[in-house]
C-alpha positions in Angstrom: 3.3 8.1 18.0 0.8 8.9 15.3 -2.8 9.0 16.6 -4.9 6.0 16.0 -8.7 5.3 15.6 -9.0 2.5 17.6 -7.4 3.7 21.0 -9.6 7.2 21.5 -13.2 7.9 22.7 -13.4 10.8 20.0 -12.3 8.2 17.4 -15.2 5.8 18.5 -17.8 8.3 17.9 -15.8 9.1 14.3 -16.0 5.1 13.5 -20.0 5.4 14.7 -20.9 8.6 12.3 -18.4 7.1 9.3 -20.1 3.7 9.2 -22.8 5.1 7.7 -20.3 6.1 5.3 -19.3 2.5 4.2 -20.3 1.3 0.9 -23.2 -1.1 0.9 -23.5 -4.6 -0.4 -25.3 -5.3 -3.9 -25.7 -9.0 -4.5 -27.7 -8.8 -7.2 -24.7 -7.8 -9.7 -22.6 -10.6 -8.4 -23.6 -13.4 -11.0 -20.2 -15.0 -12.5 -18.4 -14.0 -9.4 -18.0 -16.4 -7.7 -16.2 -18.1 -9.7 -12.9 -16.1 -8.5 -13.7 -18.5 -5.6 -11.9 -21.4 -7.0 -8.5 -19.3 -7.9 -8.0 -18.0 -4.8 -9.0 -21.3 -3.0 -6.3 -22.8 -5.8 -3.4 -20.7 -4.3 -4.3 -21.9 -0.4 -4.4 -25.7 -1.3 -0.6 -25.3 -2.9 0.6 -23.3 0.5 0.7 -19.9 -1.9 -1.5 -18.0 1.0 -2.7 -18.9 4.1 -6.0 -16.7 3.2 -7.4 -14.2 1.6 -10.1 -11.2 1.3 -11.6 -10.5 -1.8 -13.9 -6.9 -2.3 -15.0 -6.1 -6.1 -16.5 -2.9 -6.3 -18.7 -1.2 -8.9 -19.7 2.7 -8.3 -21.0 2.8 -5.0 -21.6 -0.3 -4.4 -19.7 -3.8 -3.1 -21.0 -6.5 -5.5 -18.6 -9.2 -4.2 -16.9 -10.0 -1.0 -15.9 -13.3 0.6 -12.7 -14.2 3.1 -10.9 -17.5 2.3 -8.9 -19.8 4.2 -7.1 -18.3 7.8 -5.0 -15.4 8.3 -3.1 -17.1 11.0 -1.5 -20.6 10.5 0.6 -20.8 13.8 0.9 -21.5 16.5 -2.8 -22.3 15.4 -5.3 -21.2 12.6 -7.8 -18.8 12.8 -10.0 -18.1 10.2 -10.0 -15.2 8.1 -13.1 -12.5 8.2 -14.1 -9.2 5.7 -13.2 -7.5 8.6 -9.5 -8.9 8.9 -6.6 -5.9 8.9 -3.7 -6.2 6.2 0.1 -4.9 6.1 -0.7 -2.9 2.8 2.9 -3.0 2.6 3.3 -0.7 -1.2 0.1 -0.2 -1.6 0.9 2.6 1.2 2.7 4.6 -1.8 -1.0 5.1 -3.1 -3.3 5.1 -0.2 -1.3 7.1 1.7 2.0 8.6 0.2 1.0 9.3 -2.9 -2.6 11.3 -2.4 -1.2 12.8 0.4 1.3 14.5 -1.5 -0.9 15.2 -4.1 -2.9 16.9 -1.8 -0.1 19.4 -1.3 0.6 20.1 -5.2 -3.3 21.3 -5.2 -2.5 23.6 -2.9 0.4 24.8 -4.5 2.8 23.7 -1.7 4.8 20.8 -4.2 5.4 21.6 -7.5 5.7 18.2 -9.3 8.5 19.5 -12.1 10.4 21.0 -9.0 13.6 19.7 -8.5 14.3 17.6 -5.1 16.6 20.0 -3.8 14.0 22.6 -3.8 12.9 21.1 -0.7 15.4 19.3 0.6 18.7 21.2 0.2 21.3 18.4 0.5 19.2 16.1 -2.1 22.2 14.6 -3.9 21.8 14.9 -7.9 22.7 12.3 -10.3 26.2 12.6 -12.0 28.5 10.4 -14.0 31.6 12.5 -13.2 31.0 14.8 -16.7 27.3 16.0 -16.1 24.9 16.0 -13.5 21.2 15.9 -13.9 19.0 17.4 -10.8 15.9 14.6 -9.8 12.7 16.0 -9.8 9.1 15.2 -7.8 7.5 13.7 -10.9 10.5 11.3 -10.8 9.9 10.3 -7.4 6.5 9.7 -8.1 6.8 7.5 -11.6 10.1 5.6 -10.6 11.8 7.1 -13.2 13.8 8.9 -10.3 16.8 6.6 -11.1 17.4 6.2 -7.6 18.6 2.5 -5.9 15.8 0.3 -5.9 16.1 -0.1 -1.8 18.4 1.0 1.1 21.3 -0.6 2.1 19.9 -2.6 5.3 22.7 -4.0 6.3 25.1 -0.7 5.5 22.7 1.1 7.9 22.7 -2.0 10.6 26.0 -1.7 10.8 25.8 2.2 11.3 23.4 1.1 13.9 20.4 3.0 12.5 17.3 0.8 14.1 15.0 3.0 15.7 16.8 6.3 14.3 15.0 7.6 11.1 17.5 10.7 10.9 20.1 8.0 9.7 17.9 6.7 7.2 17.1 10.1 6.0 20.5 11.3 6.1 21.5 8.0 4.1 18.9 8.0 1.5 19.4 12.3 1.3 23.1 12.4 0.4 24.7 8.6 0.1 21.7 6.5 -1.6 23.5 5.1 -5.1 22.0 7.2 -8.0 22.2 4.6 -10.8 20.6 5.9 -13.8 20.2 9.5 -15.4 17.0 10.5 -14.4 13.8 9.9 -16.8 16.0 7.2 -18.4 14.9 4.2 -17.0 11.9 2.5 -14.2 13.2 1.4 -11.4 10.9 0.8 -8.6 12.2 2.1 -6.0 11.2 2.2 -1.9 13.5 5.6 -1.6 11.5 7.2 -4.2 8.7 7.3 -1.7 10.6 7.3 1.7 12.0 10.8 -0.3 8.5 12.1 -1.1 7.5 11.6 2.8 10.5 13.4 3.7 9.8 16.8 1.3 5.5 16.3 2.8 7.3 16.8 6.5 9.1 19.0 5.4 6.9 21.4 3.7 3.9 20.5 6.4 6.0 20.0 9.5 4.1 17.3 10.3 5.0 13.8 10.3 3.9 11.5 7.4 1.7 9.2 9.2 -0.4 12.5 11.0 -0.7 14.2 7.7 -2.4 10.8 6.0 -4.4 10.0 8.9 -6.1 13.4 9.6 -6.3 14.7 5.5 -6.9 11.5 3.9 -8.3 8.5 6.2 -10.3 10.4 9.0 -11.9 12.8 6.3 -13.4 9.5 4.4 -14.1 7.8 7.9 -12.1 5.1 7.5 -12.3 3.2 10.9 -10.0 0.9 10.8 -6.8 2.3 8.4 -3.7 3.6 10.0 -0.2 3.6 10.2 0.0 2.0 13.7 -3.0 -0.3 14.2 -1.2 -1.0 17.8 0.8 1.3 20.6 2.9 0.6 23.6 0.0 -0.6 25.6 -0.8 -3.5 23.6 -4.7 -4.1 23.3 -5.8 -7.7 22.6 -8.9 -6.8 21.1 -6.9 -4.7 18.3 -4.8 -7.7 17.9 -7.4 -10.3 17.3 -8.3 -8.3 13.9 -4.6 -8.1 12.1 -3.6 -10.7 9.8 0.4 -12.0 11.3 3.0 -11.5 8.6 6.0 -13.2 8.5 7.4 -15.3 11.3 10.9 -14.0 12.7 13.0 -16.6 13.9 15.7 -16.3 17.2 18.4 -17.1 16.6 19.2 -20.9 16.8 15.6 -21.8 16.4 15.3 -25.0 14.2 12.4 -23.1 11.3 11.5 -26.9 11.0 10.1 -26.2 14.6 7.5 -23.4 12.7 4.6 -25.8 13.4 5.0 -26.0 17.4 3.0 -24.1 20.0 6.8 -23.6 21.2 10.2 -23.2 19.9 9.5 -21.2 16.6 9.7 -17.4 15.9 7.5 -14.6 16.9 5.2 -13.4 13.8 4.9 -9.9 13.1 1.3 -8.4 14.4 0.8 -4.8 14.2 4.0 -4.2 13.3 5.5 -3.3 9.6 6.8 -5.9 7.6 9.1 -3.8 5.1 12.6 -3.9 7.5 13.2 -0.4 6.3 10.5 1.1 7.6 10.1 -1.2 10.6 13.9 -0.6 11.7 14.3 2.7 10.6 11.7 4.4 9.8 9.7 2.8 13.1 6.1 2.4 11.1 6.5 5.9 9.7 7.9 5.6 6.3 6.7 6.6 2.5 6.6 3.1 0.9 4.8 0.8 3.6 3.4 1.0 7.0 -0.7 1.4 6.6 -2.6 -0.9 7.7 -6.7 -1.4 6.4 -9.2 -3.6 5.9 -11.3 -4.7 2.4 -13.9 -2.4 3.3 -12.1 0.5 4.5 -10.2 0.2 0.9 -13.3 -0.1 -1.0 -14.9 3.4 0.4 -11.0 4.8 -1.0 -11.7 3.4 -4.0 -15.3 4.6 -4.6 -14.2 7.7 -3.6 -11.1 7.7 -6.2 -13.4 6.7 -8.8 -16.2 9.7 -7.8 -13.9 12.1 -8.6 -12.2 12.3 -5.5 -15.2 12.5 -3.0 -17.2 9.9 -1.4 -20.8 11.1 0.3 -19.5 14.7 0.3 -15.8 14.6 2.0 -13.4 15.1 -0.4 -9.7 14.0 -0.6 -8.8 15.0 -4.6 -10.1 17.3 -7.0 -11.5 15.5 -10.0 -8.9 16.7 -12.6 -6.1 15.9 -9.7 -7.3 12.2 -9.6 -7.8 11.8 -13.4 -3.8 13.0 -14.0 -2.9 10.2 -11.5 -5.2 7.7 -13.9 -3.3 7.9 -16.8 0.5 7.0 -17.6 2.9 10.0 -17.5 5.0 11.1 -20.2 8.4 9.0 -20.1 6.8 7.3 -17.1 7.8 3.8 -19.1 3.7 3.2 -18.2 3.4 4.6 -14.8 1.4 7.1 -13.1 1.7 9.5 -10.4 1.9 7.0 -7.2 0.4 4.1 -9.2 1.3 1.3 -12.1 -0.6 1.3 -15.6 1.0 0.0 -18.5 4.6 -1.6 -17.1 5.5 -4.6 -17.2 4.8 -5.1 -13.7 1.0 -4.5 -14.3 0.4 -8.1 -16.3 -1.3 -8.9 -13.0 -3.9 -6.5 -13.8 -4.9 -8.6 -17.3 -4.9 -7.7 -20.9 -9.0 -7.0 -20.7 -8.1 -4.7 -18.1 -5.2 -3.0 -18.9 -6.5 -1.7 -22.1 -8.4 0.6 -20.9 -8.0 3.7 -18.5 -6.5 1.7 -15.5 -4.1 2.3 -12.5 -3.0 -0.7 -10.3 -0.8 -1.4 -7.6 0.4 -4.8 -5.2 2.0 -4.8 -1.8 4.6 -7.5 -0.7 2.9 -8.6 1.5 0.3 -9.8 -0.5 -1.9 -7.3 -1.2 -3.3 -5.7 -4.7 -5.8 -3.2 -5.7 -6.9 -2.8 -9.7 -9.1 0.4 -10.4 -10.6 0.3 -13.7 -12.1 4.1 -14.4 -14.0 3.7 -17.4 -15.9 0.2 -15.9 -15.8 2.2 -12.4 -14.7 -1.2 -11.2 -12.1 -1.6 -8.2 -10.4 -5.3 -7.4 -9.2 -5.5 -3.7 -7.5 -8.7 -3.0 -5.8 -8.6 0.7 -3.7 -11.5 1.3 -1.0 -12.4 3.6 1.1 -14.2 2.0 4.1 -13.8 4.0 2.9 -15.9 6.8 4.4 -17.9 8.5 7.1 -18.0 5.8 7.8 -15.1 3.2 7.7 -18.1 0.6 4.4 -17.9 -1.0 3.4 -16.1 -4.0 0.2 -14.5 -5.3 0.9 -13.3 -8.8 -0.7 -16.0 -10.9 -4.1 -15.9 -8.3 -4.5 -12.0 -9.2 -4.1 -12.2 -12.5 -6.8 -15.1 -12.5 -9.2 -12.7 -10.3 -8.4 -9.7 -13.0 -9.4 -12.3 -16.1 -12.2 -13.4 -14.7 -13.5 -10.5 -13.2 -12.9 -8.1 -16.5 -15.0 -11.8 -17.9 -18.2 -11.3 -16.3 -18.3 -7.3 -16.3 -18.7 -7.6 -20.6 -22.0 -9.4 -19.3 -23.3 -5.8 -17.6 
């Protein structure tokens, strides 16, 4: 299991010296803010979310940060606190897939217009019979891989894959559909970063989840991001601070029973909600499985828009992070690990978008929006998965983006 910051006395003096690291809160640039308030107080009253955390950065500094509403509904509600721990669910593909592996094309170890194969052999091409067309790394990163939006979960049920990641690998490796030429279309795709954590293991030898956690998270001393915020000995206190996703119901359990102390489901805690990487992948997978706080995302963010360093500990070079800031050629408005220009960026805004921009959401709930040339980062951390994967938080961050992108024309 990987190694986590909250269950080691080294890692209690790391969260004491990194503290100090944490951005620090400027309310004096916060005027118009608040009015994000009534937007994301909107989505609670109509059962969207159960709660929320809202961060807004600018530069080094937090200008904005409130928690709304609970993060846990049943069996009762507790309220929701800055410090609350999210299932990032996607937004693992940037904070922890993605920089990871661009870490290793820095160092020469990944080539981005290397094919697939070049690091893992049996990589299947794309072929329509007539031609084939080899997929390479930039594909994987931009979605533009052509590979099947998702695994087959219940194919790999059936082959009785839970708890065995070499299925899932060999599955996604050699049987996973191909359906478009490659560079042809986006489709976003889970695989196309389950694929990249399986070349970073393979050119490191080190699991996905070890690599992140000592190269990216520990070197910005991040205290409370990992991939598992929990281990076999469960801790109570750890518990306390992670926002439940979605209730999972036994079988024959009435869901109109949800509201009961008794008798309903047990709600994921600690625990990955994407059932690929949570069955398969056990919590170490490419496309979901960090966990982190508001704050712990901020200092990322700060440090993304620095250049790649935050109070002297670098993750990225600067001209590493300013390629991943802008949409790649035939990327359909992507950019390496993160969403710019797509379609599925209208969360971001129009005022926003316009500009030099990357953005990503989690299905969980969660969204960041980094604007470079305002040095502006939106973290909204929701989960709006619990108790029911029901509720939606699209219209609430484009709301936060308008509103936000509003009141920065005033600086």
């Amino acid at each position: 299991m990987c190694r986590k910051l909250f269950f080691t006395a080294a890692a209690a003096l790391l969260a004491l010296s990194a503290h100090a690291q944490y951005l620090t809160y400027d309310g004096s640039r916060s005027a118009g803010l608040e009015r994000c308030d009534s937007a994301i107080y909107a989505a609670i009253g109509e059962g969207q979310i159960p709660g929320a955390v809202l961060c807004i950065v600018q530069g080094d500094r937090i200008v904005y940060e409130k928690a709304y509403g609970n993060k846990r509904l049943v069996p009762e509600k507790e309220p929701m606190t800055t410090g609350t721990v999210f299932d990032l669910a996607s937004l693992s593909k940037c904070v922890g897939t993605a920089i990871s592996v661009m870490q290793l094309v820095e160092q020469g170890l990944v080539d981005l217009d290397a094919t697939v194969d070049t690091y893992l052999p049996e990589f299947a091409p794309w072929t329509d019979g007539a031609d084939t067309v080899r997929i390479t790394v930039r594909q994987l990163m931009t979605h533009t891989s052509g590979l099947q939006a998702g695994a087959d979960v219940l194919e790999l049920g059936r082959r009785k894959a839970d708890g065995k990641p070499q299925v899932l690998r060999d599955y996604i490796i050699k049987e996973l559909p191909r359906q478009a030429r490659p560079g042809t279309q986006r489709i976003y795709s889970c695989p196309n970063f389950i694929t990249l954590q399986y070349i970073l293991e393979t050119v490191t030898g080190e699991r996905l989840c070890d690599y992140a956690q000592e190269h990216v998270f520990d070197v910005l001393g991040l205290q409370h991001t990992c991939y598992f915020p929990t281990n076999q000995r469960i801790d109570k206190r750890v518990l306390r601070t992670i926002a439940p996703t979605e209730v999972l119901y036994r079988k024959g359990t009435d869901p109109q029973q949800l509201g009961r102390r008794t008798k309903y489901g047990r709600a994921l805690l600690g625990q990955v909600h994407d059932p690929t990487a949570r069955r398969f992948g056990c919590g170490n997978s490419g496309n979901a499985g960090v966990f982190s706080t508001a704050e712990d995302l901020a200092v990322l963010c700060a440090a993304l828009m620095n250049g790649g360093q935050w109070q002297g500990r670098r993750i990225l070079r600067p001209e590493t992070v300013e390629l991943m800031s802008i949409p790649q050629p035939g990327a359909f408005g992507r950019t390496l690990g993160w969403d710019a220009q797509s379609p599925a960026a209208g969360f971001a805004g129009d005022a926003l978008r316009k500009d030099r921009t990357i953005c990503h959401t989690g299905y969980t709930g969660t969204s960041i929006v980094i604007d470079f040339d305002r040095q502006t980062a939106i973290i909204l951390l929701t989960n709006r998965v619990h108790p029911r994967d029901e509720g939606g938080v699209g219209k609430t961050r484009r709301a936060v983006s308008d509103i936000v992108a509003e009141v920065l024309n005033i600086y």
